[in-house]
C-alpha positions as CSV (number, residue, x, y, z in Angstrom):
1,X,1.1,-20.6,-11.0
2,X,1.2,-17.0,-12.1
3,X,3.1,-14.1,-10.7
4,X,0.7,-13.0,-8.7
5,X,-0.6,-16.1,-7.4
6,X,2.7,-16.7,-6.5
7,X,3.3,-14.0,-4.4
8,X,0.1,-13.8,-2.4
9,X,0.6,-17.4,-1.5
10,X,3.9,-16.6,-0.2
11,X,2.4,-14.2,1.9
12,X,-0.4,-16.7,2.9
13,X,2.5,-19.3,3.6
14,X,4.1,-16.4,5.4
15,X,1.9,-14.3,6.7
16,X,2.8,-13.9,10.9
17,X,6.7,-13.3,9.9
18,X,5.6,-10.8,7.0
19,X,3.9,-9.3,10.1
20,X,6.6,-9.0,11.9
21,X,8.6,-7.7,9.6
22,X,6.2,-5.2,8.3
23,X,5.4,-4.0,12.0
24,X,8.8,-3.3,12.4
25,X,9.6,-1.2,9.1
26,X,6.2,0.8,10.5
27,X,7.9,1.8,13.8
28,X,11.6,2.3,12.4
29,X,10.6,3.8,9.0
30,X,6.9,4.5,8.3
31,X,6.1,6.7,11.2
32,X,6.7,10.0,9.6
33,X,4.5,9.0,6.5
34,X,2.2,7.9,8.3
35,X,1.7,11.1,10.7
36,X,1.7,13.1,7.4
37,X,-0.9,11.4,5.9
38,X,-2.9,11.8,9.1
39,X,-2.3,15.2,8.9
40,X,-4.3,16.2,5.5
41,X,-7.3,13.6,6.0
42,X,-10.5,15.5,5.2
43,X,-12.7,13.2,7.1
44,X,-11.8,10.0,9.3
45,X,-12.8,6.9,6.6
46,X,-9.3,5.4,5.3
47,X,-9.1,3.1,3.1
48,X,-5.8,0.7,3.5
49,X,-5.5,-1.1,0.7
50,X,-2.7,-4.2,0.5
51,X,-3.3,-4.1,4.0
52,X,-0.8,-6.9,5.2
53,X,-1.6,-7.8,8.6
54,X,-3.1,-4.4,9.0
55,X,-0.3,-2.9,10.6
56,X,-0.3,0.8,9.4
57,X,-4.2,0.3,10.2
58,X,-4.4,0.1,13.7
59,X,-2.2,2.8,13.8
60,X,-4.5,4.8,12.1
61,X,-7.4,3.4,14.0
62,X,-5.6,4.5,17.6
63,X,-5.6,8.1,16.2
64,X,-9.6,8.2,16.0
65,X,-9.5,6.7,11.8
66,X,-12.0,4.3,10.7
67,X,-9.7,2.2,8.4
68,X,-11.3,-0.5,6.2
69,X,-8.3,-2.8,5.2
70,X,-8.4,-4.5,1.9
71,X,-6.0,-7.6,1.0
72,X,-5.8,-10.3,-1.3
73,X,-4.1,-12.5,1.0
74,X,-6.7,-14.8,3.3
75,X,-4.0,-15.1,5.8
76,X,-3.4,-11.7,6.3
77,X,-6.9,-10.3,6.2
78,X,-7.3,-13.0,8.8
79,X,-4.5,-11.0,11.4
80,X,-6.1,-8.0,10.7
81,X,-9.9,-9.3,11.7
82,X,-7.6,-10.3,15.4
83,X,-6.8,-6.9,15.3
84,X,-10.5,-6.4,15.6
85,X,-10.2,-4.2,12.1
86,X,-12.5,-4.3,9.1
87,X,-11.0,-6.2,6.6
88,X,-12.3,-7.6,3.2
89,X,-10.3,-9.9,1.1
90,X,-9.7,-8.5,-2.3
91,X,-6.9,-7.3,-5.1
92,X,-6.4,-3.9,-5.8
93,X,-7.7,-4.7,-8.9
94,X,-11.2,-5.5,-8.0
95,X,-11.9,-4.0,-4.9
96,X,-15.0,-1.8,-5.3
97,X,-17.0,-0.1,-2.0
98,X,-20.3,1.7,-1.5
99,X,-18.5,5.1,-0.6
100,X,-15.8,7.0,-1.4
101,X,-12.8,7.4,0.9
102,X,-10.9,10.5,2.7
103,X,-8.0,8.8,2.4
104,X,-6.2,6.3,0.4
105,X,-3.3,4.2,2.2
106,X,-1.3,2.2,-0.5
107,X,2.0,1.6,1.6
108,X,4.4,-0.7,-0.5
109,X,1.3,-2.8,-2.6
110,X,1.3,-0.7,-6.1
111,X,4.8,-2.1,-6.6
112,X,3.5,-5.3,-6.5
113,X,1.3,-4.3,-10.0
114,X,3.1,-5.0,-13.6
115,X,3.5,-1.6,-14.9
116,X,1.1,-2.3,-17.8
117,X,-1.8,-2.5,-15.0
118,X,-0.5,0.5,-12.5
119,X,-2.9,3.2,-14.6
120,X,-5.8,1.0,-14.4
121,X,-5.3,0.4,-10.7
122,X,-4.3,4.2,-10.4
123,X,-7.7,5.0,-12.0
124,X,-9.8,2.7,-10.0
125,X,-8.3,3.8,-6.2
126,X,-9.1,7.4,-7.8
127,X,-12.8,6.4,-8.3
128,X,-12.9,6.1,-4.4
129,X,-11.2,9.0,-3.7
130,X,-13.4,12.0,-2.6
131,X,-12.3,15.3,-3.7
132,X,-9.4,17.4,-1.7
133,X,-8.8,13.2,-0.5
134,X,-5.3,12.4,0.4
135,X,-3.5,9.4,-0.9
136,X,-0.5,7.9,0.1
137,X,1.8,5.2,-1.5
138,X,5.2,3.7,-1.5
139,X,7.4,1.5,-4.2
140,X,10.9,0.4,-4.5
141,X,13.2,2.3,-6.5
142,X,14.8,0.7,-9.5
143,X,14.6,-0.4,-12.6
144,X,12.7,-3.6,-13.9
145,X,10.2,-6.0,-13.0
146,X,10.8,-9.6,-11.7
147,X,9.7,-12.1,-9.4
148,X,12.4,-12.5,-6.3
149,X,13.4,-15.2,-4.0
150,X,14.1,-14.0,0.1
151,X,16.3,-15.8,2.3
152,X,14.1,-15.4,5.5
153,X,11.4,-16.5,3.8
154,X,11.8,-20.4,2.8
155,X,9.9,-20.9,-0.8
156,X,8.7,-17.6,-1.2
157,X,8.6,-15.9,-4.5
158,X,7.2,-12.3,-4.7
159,X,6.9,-10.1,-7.9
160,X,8.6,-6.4,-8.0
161,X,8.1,-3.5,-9.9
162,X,11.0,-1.1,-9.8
163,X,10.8,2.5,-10.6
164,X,12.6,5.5,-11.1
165,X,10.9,9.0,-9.1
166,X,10.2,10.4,-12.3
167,X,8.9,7.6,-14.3
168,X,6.7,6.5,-11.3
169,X,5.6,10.3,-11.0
170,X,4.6,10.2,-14.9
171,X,1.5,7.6,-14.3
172,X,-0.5,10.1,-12.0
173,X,-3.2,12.0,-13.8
174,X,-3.0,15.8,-13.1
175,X,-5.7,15.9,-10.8
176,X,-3.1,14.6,-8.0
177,X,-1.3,17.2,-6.3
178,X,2.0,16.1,-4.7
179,X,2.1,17.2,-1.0
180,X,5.2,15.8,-0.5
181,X,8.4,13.4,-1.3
182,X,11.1,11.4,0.4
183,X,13.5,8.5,-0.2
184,X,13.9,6.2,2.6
185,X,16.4,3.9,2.9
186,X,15.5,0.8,4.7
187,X,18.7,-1.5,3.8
188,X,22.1,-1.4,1.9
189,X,19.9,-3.2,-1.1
190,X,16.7,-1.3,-0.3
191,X,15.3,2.2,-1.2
192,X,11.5,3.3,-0.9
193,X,10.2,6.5,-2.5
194,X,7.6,7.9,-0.5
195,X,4.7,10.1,-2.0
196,X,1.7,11.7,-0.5
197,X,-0.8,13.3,-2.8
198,X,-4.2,15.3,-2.3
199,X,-6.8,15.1,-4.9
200,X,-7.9,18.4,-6.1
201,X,-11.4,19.2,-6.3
202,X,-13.6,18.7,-8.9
């Protein structure tokens, strides 16, 4: 089994307690990201790609959004259809839609990516970006890349991508313009670097 086979069928094995967990973060770490992002949407289409559960979703949804969620994990695009969202199973890799986006939600999934494939990834979100979009993501800072064990979560094995601010900065093309930056801590172990962007126009 591959790395990332692995790790969506931990979340698949997981996927209510990942829920949880992720609905928690939302409420004690995410909410300022979140209202920011609201705050630059051009339009109300978001798309919320690596969905989870579709926590962050709803959210969006309750402020008058119309999220489409988009997750490789059965399991969890299964909790956000009983959230009464639209949800498609798919990898960031090939997901592909009819229209483009005012907003792009990528809340800790890009760090999921080996580094080799975050450009490609990076380019293909862009393709479904309108112009003067926003987009939004979150990784773990650090160095390296590896696949990682959790004590709460029996069996599980999930691959990481670490990154420094500036090196994670470095794979944006220059039609990105960063709105703003933070670093969250969310444990002794854990730091997130938070980054919303706007595309510029054409």
């Amino acid at each position: 089994m591959d790395e990332r086979t692995e790790t969506i069928a931990s979340y698949d094995a997981h996927a209510e307690r990942f829920d949880e967990r992720f609905e928690r973060h939302l409420r004690e770490f995410g909410m300022a990201h979140a209202d920011a992002f609201l705050d630059v949407l051009p339009g109300r289409l978001v798309l919320d790609i690596g969905s989870g559960g579709g926590n962050h979703a709803a959210y969006f949804a309750s402020k008058g959004c119309k999220p489409v969620c988009a997750d490789p994990s059965e399991a969890m695009v299964r909790l956000c259809l009983r959230r009464k969202l639209r949800a498609v199973r798919s990898s960031l890799e090939s997901f592909a839609w009819v229209v483009k986006f005012h907003g792009i939600w990528a809340n800790a999934c890009l760090l999921h990516l080996p580094k080799t494939d975050l450009p490609a990834a990076l380019a293909r979100l862009d393709r479904h970006l309108v112009a003067g979009g926003a987009f939004a993501c979150s990784v773990k800072e650090g160095e390296g890349e590896r696949l990682e064990t959790h004590e709460r979560f029996p069996g599980a094995r999930r691959f990481f991508s670490y990154y420094a601010d500036a090196d994670f900065r470095a794979f944006f093309p220059p039609g990105f313009e960063l709105l703003s930056f933070e670093r969250t801590p969310t444990s002794e172990r854990t730091i997130f670097l938070k980054y919303l962007f706007r595309k510029r126009a054409d």
